[in-house]
N, CA, C and O atoms as CSV, one atom per row, in Angstrom:
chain,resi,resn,atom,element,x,y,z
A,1,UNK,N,N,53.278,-20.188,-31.793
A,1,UNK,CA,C,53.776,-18.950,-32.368
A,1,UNK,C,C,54.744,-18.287,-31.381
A,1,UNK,O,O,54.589,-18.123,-30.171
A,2,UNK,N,N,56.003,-17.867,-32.333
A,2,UNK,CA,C,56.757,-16.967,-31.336
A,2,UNK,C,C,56.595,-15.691,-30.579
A,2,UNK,O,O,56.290,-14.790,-31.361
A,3,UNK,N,N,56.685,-15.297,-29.380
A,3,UNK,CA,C,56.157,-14.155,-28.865
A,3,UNK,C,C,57.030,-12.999,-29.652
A,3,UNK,O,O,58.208,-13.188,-29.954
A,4,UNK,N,N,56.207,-11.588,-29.998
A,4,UNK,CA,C,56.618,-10.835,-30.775
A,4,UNK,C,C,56.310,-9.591,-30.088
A,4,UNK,O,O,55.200,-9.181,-29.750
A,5,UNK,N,N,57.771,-8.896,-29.884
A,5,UNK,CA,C,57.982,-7.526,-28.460
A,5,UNK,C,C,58.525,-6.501,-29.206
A,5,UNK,O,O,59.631,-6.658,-29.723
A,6,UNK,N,N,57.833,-5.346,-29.353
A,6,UNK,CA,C,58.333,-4.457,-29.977
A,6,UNK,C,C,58.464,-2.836,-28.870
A,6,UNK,O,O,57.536,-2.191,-28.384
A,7,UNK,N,N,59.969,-2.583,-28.767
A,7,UNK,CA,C,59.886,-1.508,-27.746
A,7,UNK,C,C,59.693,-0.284,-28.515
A,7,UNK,O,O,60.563,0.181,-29.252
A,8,UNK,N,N,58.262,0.355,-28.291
A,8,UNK,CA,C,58.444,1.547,-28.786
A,8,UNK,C,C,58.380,2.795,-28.334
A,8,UNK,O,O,58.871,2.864,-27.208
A,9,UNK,N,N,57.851,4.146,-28.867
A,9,UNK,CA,C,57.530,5.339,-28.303
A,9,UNK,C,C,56.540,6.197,-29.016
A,9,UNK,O,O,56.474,6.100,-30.241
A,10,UNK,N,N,55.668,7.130,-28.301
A,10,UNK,CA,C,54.497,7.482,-28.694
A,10,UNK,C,C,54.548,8.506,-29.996
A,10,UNK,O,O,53.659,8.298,-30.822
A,11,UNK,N,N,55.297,9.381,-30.235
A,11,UNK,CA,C,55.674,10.064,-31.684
A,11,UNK,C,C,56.175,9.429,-32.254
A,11,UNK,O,O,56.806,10.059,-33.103
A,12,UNK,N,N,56.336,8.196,-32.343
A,12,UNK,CA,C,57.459,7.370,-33.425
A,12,UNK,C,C,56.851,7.124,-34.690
A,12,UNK,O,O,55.971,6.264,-34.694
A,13,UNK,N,N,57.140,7.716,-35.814
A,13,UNK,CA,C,56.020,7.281,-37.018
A,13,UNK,C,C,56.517,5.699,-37.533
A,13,UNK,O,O,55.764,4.824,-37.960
A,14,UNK,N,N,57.768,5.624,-37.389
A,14,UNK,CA,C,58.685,4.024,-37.418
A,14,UNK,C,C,57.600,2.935,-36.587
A,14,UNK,O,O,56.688,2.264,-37.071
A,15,UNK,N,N,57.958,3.010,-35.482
A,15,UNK,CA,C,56.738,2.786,-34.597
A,15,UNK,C,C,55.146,1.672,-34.916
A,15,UNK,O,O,54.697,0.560,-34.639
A,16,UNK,N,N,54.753,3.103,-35.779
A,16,UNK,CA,C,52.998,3.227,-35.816
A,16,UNK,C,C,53.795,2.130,-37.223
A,16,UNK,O,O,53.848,0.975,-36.799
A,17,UNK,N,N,54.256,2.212,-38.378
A,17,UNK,CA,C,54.391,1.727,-39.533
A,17,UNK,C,C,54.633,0.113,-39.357
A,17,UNK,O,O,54.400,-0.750,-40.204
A,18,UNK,N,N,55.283,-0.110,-37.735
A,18,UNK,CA,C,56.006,-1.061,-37.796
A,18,UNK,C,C,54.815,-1.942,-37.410
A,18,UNK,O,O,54.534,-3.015,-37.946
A,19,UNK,N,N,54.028,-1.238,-36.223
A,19,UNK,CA,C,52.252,-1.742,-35.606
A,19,UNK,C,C,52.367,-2.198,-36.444
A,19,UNK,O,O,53.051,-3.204,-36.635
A,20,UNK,N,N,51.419,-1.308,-37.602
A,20,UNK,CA,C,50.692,-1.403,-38.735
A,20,UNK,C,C,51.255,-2.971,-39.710
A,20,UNK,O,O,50.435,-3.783,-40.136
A,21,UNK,N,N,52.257,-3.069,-39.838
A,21,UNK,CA,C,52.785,-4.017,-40.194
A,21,UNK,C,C,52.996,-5.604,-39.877
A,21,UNK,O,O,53.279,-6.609,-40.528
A,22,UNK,N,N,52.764,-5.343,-38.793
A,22,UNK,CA,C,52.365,-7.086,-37.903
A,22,UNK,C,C,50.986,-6.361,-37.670
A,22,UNK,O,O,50.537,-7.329,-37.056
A,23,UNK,N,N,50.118,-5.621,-37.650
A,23,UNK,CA,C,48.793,-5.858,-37.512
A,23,UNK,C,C,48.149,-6.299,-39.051
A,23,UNK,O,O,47.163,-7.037,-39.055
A,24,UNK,N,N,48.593,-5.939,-40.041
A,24,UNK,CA,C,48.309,-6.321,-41.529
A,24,UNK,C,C,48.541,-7.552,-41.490
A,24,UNK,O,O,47.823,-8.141,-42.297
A,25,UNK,N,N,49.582,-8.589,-40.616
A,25,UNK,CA,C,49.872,-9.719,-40.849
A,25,UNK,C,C,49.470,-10.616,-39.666
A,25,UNK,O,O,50.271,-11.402,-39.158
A,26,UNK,N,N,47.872,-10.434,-39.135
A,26,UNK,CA,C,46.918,-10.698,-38.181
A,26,UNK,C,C,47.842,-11.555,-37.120
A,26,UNK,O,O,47.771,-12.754,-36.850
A,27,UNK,N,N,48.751,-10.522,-36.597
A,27,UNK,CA,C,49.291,-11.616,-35.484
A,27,UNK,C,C,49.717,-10.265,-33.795
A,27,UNK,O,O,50.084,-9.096,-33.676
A,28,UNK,N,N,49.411,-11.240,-33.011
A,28,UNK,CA,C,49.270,-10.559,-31.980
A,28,UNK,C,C,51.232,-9.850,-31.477
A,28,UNK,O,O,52.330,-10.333,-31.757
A,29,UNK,N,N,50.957,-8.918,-30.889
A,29,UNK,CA,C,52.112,-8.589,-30.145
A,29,UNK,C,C,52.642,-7.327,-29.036
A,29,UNK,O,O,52.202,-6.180,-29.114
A,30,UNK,N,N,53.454,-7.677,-28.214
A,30,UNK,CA,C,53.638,-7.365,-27.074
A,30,UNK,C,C,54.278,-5.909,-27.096
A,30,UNK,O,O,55.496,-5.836,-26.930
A,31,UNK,N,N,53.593,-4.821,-27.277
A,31,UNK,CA,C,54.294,-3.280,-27.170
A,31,UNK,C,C,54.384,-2.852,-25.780
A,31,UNK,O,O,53.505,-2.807,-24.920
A,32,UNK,N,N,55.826,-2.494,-25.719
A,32,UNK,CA,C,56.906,-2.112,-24.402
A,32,UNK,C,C,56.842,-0.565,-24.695
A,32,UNK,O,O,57.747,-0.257,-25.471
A,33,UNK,N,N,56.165,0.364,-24.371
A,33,UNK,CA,C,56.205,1.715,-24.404
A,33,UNK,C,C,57.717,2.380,-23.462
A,33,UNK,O,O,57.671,2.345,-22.232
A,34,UNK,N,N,59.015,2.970,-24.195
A,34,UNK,CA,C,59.915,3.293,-23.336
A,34,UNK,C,C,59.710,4.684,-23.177
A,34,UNK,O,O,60.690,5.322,-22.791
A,35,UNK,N,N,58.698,5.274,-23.378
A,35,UNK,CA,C,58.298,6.985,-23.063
A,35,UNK,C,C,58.063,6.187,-21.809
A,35,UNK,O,O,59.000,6.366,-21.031
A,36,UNK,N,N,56.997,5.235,-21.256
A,36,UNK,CA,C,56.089,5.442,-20.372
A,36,UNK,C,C,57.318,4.779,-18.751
A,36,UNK,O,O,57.375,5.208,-17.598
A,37,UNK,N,N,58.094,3.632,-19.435
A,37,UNK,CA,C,58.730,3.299,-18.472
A,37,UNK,C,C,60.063,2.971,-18.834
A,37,UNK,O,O,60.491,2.305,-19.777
A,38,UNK,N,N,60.629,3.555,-17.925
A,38,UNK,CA,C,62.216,4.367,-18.241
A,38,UNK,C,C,62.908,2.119,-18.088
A,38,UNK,O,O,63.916,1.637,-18.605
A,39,UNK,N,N,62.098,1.567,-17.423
A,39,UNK,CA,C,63.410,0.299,-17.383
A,39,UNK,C,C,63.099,-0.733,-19.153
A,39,UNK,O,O,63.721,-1.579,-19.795
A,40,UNK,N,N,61.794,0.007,-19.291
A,40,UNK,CA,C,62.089,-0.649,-20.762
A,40,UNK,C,C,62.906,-0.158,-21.658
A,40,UNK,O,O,63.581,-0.928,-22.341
A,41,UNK,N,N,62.972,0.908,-21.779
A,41,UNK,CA,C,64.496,1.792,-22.409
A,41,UNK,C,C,65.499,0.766,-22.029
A,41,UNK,O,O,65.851,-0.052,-22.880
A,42,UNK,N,N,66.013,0.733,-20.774
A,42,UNK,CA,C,67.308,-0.070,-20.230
A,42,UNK,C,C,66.942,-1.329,-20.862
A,42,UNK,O,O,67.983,-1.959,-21.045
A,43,UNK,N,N,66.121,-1.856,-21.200
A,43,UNK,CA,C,65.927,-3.574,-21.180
A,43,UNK,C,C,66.138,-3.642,-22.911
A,43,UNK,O,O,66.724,-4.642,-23.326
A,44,UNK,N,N,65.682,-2.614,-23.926
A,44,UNK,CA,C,65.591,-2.690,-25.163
A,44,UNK,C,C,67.170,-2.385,-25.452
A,44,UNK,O,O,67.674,-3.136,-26.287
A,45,UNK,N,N,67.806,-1.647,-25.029
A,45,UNK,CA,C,69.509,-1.453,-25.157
A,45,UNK,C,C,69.790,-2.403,-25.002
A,45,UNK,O,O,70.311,-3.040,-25.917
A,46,UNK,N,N,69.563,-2.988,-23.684
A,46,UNK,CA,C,70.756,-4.196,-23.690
A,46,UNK,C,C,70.277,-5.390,-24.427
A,46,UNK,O,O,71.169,-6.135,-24.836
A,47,UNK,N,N,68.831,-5.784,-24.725
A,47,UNK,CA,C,68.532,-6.612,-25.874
A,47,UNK,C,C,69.169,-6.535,-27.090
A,47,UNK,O,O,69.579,-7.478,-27.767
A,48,UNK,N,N,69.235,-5.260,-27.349
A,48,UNK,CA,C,69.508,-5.548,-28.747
A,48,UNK,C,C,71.088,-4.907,-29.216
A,48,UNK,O,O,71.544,-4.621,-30.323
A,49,UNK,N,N,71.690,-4.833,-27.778
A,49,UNK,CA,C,73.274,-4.855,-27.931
A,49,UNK,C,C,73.657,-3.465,-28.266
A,49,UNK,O,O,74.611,-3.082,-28.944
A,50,UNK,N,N,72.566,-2.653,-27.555
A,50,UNK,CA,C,73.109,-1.175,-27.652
A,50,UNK,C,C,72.757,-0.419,-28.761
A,50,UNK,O,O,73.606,0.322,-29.257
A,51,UNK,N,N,71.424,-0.500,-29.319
A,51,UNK,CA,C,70.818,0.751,-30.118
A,51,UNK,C,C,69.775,1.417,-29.209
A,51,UNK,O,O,68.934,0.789,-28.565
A,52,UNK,N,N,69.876,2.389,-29.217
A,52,UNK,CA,C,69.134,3.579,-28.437
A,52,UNK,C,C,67.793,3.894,-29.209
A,52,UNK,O,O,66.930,4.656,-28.773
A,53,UNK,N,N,67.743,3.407,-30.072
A,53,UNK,CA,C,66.192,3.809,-31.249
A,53,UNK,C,C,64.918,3.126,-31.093
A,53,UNK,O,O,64.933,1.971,-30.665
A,54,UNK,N,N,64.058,3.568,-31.321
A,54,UNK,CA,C,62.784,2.934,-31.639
A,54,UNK,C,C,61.938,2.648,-33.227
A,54,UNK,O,O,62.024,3.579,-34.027
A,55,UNK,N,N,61.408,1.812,-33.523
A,55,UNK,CA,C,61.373,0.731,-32.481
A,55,UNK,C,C,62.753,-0.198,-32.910
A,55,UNK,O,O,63.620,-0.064,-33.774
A,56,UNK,N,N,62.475,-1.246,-31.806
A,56,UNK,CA,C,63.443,-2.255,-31.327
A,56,UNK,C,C,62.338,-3.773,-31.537
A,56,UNK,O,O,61.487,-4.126,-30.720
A,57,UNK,N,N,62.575,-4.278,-32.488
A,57,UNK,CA,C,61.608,-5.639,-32.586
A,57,UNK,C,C,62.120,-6.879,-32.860
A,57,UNK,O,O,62.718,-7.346,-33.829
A,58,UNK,N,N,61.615,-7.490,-31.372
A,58,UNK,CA,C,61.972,-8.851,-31.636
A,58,UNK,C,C,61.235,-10.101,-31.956
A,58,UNK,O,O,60.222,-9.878,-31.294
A,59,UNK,N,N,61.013,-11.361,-32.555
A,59,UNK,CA,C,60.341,-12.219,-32.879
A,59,UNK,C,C,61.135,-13.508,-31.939
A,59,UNK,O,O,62.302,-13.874,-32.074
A,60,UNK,N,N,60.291,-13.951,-31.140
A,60,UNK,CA,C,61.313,-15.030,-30.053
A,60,UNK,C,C,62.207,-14.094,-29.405
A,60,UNK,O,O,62.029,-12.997,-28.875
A,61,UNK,N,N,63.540,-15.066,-29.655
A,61,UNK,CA,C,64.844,-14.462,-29.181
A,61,UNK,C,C,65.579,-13.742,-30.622
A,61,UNK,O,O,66.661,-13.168,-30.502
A,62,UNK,N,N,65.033,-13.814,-31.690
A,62,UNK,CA,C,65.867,-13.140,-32.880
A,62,UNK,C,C,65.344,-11.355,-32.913
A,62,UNK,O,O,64.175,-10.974,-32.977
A,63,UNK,N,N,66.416,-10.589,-32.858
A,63,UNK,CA,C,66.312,-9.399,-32.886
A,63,UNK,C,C,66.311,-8.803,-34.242
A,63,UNK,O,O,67.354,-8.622,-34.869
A,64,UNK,N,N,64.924,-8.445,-34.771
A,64,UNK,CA,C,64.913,-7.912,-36.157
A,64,UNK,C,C,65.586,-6.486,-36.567
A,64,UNK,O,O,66.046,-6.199,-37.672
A,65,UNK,N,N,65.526,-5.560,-35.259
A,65,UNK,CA,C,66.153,-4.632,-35.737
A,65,UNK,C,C,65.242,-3.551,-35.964
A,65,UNK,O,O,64.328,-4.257,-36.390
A,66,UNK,N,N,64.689,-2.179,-36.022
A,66,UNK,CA,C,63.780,-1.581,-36.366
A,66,UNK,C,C,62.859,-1.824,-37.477
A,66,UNK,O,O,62.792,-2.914,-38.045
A,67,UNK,N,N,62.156,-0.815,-37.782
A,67,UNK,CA,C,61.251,-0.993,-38.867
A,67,UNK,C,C,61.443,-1.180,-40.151
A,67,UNK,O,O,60.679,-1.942,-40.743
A,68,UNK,N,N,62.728,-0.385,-41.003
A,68,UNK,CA,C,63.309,-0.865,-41.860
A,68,UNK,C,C,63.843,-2.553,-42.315
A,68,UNK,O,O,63.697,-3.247,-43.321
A,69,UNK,N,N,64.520,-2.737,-40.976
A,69,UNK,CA,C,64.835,-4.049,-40.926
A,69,UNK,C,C,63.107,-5.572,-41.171
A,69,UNK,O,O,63.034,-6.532,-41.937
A,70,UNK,N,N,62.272,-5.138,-40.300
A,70,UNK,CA,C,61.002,-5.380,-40.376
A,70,UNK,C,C,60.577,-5.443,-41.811
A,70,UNK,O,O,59.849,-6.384,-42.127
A,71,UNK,N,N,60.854,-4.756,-42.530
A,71,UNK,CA,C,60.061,-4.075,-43.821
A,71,UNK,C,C,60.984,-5.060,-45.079
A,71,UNK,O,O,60.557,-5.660,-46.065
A,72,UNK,N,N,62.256,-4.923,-44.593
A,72,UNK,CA,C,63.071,-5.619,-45.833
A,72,UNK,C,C,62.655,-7.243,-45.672
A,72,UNK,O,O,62.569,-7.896,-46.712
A,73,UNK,N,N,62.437,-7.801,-44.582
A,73,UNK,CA,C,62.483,-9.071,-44.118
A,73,UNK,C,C,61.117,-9.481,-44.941
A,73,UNK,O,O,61.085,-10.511,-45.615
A,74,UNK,N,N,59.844,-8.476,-44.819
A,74,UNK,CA,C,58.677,-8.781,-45.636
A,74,UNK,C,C,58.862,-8.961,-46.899
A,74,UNK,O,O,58.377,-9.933,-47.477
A,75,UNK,N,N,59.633,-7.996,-47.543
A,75,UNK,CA,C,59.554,-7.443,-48.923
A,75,UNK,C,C,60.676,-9.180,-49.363
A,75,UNK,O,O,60.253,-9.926,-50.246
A,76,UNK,N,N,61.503,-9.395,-48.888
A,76,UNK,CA,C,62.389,-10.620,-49.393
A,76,UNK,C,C,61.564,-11.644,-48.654
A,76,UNK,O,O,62.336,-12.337,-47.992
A,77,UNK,N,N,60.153,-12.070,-48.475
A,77,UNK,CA,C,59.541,-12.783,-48.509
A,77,UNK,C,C,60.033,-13.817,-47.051
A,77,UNK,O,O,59.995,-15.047,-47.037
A,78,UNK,N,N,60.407,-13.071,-46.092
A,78,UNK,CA,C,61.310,-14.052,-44.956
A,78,UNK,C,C,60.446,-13.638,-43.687
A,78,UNK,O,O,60.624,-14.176,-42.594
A,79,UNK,N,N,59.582,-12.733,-43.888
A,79,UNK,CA,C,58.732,-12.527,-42.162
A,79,UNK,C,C,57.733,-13.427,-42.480
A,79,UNK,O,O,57.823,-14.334,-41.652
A,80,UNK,N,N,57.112,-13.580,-43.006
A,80,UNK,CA,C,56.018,-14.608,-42.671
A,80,UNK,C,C,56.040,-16.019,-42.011
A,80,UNK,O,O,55.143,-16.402,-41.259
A,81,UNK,N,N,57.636,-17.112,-42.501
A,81,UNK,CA,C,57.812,-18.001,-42.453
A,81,UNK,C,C,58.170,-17.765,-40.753
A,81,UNK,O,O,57.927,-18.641,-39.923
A,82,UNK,N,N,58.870,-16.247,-40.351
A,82,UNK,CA,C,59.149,-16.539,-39.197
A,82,UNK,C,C,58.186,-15.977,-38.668
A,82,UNK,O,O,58.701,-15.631,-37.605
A,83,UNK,N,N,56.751,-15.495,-38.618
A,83,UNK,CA,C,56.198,-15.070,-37.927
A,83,UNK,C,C,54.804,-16.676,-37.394
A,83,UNK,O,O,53.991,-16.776,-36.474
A,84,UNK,N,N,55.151,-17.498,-38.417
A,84,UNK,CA,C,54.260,-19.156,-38.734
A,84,UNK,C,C,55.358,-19.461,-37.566
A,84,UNK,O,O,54.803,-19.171,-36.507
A,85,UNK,N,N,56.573,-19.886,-37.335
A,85,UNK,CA,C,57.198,-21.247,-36.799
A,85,UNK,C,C,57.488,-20.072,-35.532
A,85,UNK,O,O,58.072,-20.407,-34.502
């Protein structure tokens, strides 16, 4: 399974929805808190080519994009296959 890194922050309701969303889909993953440490901020910008938002989620090396992005990928039936390979 691909490692799955999501940079987030502690008021983020995007965030908690996005958890909630790979925790509904029983798979483990790696939360980068950028409240708590200022170089994960720097590391989630330059991952994902300069968005400043949370969250920031990646699966492997493919950058999904926030929670919206997350959410459409389910709904068109395309996160699962990449959350299996």
């Amino acid at each position: 399974m691909k490692e799955i890194v999501i940079y987030s922050s502690t008021h983020c309701p995007y965030c908690v929805m996005a958890k909630e969303l790979l925790e509904s889909k029983n798979v483990k993953f790696k939360e980068l808190r950028v409240d708590e440490k200022f170089e994960y901020a720097k590391e989630s910008v330059k991952r994902s080519g300069g968005r400043k938002t949370v969250p920031q989620i990646f699966i492997g090396d493919y950058h999904v994009g926030g929670y919206d992005d997350l959410y459409a990928l389910d709904q068109e039936g395309k996160l699962d296959p990449m959350l299996e390979s």
